[in-house]
Backbone bond lengths (Angstrom), bond angles and torsions (degrees), N, CA, C in turn:
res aa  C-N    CA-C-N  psi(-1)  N-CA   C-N-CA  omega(-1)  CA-C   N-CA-C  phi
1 X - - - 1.454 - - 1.529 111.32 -
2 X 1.184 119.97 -20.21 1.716 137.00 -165.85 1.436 88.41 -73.40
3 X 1.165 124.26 -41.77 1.823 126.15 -139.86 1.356 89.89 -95.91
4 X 1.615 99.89 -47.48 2.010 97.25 -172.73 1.676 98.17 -49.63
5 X 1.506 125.82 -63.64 1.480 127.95 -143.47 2.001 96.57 -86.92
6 X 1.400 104.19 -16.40 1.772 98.76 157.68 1.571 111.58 -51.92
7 X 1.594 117.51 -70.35 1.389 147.91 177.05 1.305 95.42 -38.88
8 X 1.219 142.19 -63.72 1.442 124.45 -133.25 1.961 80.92 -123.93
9 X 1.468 133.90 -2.44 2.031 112.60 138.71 1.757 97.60 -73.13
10 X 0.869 116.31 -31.62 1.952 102.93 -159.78 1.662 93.22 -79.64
11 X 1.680 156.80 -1.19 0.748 173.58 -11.16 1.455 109.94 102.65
12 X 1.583 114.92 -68.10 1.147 130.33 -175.54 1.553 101.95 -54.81
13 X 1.604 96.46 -70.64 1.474 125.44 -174.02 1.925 101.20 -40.53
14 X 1.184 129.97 -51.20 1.213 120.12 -169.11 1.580 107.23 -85.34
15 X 1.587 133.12 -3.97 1.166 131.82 -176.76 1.084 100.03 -97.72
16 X 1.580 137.46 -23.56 1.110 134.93 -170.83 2.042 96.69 -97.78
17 X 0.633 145.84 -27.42 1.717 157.26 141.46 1.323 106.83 -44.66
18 X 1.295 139.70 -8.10 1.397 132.94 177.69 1.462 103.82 -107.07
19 X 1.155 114.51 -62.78 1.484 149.04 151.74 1.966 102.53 -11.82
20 X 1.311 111.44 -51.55 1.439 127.96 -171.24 1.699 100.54 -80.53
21 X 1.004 107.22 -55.64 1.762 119.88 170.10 1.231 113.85 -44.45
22 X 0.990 100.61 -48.04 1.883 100.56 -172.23 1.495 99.19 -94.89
23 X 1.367 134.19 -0.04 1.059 109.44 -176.92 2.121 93.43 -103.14
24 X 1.081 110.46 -14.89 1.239 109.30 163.97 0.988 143.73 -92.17
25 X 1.651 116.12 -3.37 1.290 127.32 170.01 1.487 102.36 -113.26
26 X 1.242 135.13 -1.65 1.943 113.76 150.04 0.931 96.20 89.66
27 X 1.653 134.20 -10.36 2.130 116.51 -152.66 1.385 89.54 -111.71
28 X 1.869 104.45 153.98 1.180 113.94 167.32 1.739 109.54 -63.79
29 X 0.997 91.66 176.11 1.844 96.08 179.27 1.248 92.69 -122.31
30 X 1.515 101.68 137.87 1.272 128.63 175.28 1.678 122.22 -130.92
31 X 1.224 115.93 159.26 1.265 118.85 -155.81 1.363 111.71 -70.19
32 X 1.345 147.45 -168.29 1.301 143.06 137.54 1.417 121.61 -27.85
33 X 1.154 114.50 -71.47 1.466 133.57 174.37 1.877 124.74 -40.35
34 X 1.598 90.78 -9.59 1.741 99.34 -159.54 1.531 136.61 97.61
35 X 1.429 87.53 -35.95 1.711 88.10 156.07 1.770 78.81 104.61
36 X 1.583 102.92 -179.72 1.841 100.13 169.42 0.993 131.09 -53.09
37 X 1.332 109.84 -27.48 1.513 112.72 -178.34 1.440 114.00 -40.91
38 X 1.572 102.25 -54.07 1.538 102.30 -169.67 1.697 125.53 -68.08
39 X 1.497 110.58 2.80 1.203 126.16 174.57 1.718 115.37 -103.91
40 X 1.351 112.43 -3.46 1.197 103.86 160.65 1.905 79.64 115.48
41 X 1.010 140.36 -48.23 1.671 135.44 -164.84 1.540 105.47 -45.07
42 X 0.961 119.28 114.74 1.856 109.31 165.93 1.533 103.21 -62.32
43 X 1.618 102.05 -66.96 1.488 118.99 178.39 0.998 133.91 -103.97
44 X 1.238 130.03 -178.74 1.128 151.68 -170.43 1.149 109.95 -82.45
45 X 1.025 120.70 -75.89 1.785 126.78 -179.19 1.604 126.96 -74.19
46 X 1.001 113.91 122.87 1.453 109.01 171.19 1.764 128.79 -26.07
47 X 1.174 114.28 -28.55 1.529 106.58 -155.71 1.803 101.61 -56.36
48 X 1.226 100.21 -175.23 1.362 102.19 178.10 1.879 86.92 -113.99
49 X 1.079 146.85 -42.88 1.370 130.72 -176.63 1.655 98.29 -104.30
50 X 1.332 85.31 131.07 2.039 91.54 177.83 1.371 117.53 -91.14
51 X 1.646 106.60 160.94 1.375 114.57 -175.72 1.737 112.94 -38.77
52 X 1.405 108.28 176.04 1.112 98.02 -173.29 1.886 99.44 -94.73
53 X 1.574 124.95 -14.34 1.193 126.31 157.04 1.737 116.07 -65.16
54 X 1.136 115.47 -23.01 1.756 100.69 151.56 1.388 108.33 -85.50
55 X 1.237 144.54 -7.57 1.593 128.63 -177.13 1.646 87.96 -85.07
56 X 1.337 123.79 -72.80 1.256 96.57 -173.96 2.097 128.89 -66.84
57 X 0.921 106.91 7.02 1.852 92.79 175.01 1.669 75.03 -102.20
58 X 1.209 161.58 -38.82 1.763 137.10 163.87 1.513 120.33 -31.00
59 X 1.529 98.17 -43.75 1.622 111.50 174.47 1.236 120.84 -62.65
60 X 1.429 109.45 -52.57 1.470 114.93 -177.92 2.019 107.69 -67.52
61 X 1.285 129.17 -13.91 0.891 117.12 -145.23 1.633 91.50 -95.55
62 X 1.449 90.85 -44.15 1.673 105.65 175.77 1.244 115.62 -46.40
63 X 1.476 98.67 -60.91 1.747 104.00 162.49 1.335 136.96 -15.47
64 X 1.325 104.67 -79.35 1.655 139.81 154.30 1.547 104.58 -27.37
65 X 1.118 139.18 -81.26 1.977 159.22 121.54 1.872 80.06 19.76
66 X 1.079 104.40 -78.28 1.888 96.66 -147.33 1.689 97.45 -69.62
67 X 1.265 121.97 -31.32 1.646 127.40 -179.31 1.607 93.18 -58.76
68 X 1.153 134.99 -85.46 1.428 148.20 174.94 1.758 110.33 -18.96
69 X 1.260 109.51 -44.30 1.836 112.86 -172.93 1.869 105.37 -77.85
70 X 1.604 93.07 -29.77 1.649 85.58 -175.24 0.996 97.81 -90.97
């Protein structure tokens, strides 16, 4: 019973450490590979004009991009 409740805090402990990471670094998670990006996909969805919640995180990103260069 010692080993199960060792296993499943050392478990806890690293889900809650991942959990903290991603909540401080903001980024989607992506696979090994890069995720679509690295295949050329911007998005997700087929359309040719995107939602208007991808027009604005495009906006903000650019944004973000021009704050950073100056």
């Amino acid at each position: 019973m010692t080993t199960f409740l060792l296993v499943f805090a050392a478990f806890l402990v690293i889900v809650l450490a991942m959990s903290v990471g991603y909540l401080v670094q903001r980024k989607s998670i992506s696979g090994s590979c890069g995720g679509l990006g690295s295949v050329g996909i911007d998005k997700v969805c087929d359309c040719d004009d995107p939602c208007d919640k991808r027009k604005a995180k495009i906006k903000r990103e650019q944004m973000l991009q021009e704050n950073r260069i100056i």
